[in-house]
C-alpha positions as CSV (number, residue, x, y, z in Angstrom):
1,X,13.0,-248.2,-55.2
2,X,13.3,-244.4,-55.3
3,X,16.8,-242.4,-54.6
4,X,16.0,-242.1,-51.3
5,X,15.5,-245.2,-50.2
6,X,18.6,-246.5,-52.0
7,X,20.6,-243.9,-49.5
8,X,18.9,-244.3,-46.4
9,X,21.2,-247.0,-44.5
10,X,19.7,-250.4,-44.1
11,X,17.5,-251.4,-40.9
12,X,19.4,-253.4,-38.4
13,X,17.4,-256.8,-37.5
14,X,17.0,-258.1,-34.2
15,X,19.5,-260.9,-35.0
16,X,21.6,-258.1,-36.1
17,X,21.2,-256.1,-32.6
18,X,21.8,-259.5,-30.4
19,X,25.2,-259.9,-32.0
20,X,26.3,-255.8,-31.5
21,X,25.6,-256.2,-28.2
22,X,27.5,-258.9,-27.3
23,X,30.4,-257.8,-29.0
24,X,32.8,-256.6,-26.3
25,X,32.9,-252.8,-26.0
26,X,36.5,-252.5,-25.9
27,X,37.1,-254.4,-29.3
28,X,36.6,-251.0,-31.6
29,X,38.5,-248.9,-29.0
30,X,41.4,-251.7,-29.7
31,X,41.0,-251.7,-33.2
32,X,40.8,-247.8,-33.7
33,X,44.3,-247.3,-31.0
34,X,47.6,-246.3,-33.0
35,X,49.8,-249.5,-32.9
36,X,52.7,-248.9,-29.7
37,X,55.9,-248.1,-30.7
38,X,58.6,-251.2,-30.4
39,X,60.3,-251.5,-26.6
40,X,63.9,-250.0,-26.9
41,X,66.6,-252.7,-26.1
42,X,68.7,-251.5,-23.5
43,X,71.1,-254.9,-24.5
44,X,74.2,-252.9,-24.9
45,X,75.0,-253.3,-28.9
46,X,77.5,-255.2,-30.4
47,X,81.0,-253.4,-31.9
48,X,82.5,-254.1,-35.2
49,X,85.7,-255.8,-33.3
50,X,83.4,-258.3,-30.9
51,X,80.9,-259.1,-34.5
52,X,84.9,-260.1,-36.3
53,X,85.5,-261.8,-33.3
54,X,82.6,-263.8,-33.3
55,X,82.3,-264.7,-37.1
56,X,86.5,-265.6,-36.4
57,X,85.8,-268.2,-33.7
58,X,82.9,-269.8,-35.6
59,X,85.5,-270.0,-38.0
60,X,88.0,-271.6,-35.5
61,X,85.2,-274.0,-34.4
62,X,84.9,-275.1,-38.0
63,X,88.2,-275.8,-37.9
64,X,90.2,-273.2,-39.5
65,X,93.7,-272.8,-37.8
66,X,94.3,-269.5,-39.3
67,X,91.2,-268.2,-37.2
68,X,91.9,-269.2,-33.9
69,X,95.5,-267.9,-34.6
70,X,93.8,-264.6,-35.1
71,X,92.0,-264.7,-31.9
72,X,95.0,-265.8,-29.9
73,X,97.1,-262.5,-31.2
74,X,94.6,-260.4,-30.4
75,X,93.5,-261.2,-26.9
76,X,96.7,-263.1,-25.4
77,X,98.1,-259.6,-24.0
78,X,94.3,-258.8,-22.2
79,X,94.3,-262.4,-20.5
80,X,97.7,-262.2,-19.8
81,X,97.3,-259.3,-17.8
82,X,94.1,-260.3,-16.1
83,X,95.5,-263.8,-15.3
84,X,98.8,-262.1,-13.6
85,X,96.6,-259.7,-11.8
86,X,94.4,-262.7,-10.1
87,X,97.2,-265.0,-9.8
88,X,100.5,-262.9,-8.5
89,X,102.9,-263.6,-10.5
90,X,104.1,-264.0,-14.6
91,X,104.5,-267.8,-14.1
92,X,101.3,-269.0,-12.9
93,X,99.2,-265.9,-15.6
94,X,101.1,-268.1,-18.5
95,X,100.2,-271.4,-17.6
96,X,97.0,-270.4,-16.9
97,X,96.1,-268.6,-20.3
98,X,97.9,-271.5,-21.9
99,X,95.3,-274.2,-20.6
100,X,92.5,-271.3,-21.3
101,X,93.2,-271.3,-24.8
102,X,93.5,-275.0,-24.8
103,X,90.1,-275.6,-23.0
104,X,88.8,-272.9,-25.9
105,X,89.9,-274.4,-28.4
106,X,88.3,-278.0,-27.9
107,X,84.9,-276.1,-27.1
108,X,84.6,-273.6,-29.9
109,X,82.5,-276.0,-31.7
110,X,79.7,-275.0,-29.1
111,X,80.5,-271.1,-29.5
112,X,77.3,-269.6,-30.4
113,X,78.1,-265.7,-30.0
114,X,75.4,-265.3,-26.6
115,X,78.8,-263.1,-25.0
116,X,81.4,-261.6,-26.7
117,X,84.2,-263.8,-27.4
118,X,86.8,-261.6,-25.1
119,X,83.8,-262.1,-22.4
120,X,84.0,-265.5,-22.9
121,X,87.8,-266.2,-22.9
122,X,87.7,-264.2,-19.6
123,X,85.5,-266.0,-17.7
124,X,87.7,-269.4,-18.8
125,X,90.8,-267.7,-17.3
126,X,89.1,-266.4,-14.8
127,X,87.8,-269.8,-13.8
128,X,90.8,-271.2,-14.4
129,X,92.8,-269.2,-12.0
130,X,90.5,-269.4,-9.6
131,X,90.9,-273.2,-9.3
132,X,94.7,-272.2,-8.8
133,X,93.9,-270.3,-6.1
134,X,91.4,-272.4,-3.9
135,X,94.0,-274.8,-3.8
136,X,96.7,-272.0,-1.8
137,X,97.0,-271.1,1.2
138,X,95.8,-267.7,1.3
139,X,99.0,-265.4,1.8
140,X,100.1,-263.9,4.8
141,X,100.8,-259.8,5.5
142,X,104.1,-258.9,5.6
143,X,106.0,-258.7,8.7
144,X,108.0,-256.1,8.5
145,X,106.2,-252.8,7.8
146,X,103.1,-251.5,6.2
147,X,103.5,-249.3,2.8
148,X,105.6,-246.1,3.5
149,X,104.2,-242.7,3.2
150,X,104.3,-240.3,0.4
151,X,107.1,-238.6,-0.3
152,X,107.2,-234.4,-0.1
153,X,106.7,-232.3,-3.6
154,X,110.3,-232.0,-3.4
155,X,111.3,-235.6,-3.9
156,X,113.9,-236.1,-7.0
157,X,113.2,-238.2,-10.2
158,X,114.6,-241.7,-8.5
159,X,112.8,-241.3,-5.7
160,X,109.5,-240.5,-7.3
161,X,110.1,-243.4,-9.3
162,X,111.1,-245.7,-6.5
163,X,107.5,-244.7,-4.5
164,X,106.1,-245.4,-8.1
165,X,107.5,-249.0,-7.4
166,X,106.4,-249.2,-3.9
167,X,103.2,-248.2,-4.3
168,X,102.3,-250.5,-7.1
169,X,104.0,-253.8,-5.1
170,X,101.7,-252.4,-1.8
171,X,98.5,-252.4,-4.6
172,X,99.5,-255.8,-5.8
173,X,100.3,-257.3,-1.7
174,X,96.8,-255.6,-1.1
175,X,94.5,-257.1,-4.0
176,X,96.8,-260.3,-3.3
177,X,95.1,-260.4,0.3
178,X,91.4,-259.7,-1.3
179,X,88.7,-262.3,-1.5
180,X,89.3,-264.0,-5.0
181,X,85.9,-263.1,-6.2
182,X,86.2,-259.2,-4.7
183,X,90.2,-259.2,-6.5
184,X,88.1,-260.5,-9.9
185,X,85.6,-258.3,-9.6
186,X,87.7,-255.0,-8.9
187,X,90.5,-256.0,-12.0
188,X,87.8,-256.5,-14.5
189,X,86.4,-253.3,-13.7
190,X,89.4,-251.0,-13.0
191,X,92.0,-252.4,-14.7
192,X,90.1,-253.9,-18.1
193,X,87.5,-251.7,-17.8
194,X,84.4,-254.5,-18.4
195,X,81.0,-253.1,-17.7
196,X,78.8,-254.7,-15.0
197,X,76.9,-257.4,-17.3
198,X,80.2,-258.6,-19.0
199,X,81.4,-259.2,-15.2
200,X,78.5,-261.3,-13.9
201,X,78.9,-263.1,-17.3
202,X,82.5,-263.7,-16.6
203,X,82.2,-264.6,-13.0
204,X,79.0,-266.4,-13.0
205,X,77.2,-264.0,-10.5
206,X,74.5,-261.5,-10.7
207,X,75.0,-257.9,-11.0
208,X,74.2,-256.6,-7.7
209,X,76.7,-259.4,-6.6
210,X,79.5,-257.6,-8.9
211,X,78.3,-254.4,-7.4
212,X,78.3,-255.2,-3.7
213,X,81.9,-257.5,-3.7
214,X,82.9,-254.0,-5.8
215,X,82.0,-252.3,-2.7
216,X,83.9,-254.1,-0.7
217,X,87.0,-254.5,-2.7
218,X,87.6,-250.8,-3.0
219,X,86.9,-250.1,0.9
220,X,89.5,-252.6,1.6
221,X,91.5,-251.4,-0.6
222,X,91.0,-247.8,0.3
223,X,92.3,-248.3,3.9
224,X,95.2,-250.9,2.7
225,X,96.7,-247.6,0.3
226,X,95.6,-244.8,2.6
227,X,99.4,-244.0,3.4
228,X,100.0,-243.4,-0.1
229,X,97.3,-241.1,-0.4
């Protein structure tokens, strides 16, 4: 065989053609394409405090005291606050976070990190003080007066501070008469600051129902505070 021949590139057989042809003719455009880059998550990341808190209550479901202890200090002030905002008054907020950390405490051992722990604890209080509420009568406006007007700019120190006071027991009458859902909704979000997927998580709903009973909540409470604009 001369040098030639040795280079010149084999002759295809007919077997050989068959086969090429029914090879699909996308499969070397497929196998030439650059790979695709990964799909960003847009799952908003975990921070260093909700990663301890996680690794703490799989600790407290294991059964370490010290743990749950941990978790209690930490949050006890938030779920306080949130369970005196839904349910009126100091009283009712204790008992409520008390059974909430109860009721967490027998289901840690199921705790698998999907939310963040504080996520989690607030939907229990939430839930909890919900059942409170649906068995109240819901409460009844004032008879007396609305909420006074503003003071002028030249108001003195007591009196700024006494429409301080007035103003924030007219907030609290007003979010008192909100739907318990819109009240939920609108203190997780203006008062604890939770974004709009830890507030369906906590209350069970979807986002666009957070959004729309948000909606609502701060129309309602827009007209109920207008005199103290």
């Amino acid at each position: 065989m001369t040098a030639a021949e040795t280079a010149r590139p084999p002759v295809a057989s007919a077997e050989d053609e068959q086969a090429r042809g029914s090879r699909p003719a996308s499969s070397a455009r497929h196998t030439a394409a650059a790979p695709r880059p990964p799909l960003r998550s847009t799952a908003r990341q975990e921070s260093a405090a909700e990663q301890e808190d996680r690794l703490l209550a799989i600790r407290a479901g294991e059964g370490d005291d010290d743990a749950f202890a941990t978790l209690v200090e930490r949050h006890v002030d938030g779920l306080l606050a949130l369970a005196e905002h839904l349910m009126g008054n100091r009283h009712d907020a204790e008992d409520s976070v008390q059974e909430a950390f109860l009721s967490a405490w027998r289901r840690l051992p199921q705790f698998r990190g999907e939310a963040a722990f504080r996520t989690w604890m607030y939907r229990i209080v939430t839930n909890r003080c919900f059942t409170v509420l649906r068995s109240r009568p819901p409460p009844a406006a004032p008879l007396d007066a609305g909420p006074e007007p503003a003071q002028t700019a030249g108001s003195t120190q007591p009196e700024r501070a006494a429409e301080a006071h007035a103003a924030a027991d007219a907030l609290a009458c007003a979010l008192a008469r909100l739907d318990a859902g819109q009240r939920a909704c609108w203190v997780l979000r203006e008062l604890h600051g939770l974004h709009y997927d830890e507030i369906a998580q906590v209350t069970g709903i979807s986002e666009q129902s957070v959004r729309g009973r948000l909606h609502r909540a701060r129309r309602t409470l827009a007209q109920e505070m207008s005199p103290w604009r």
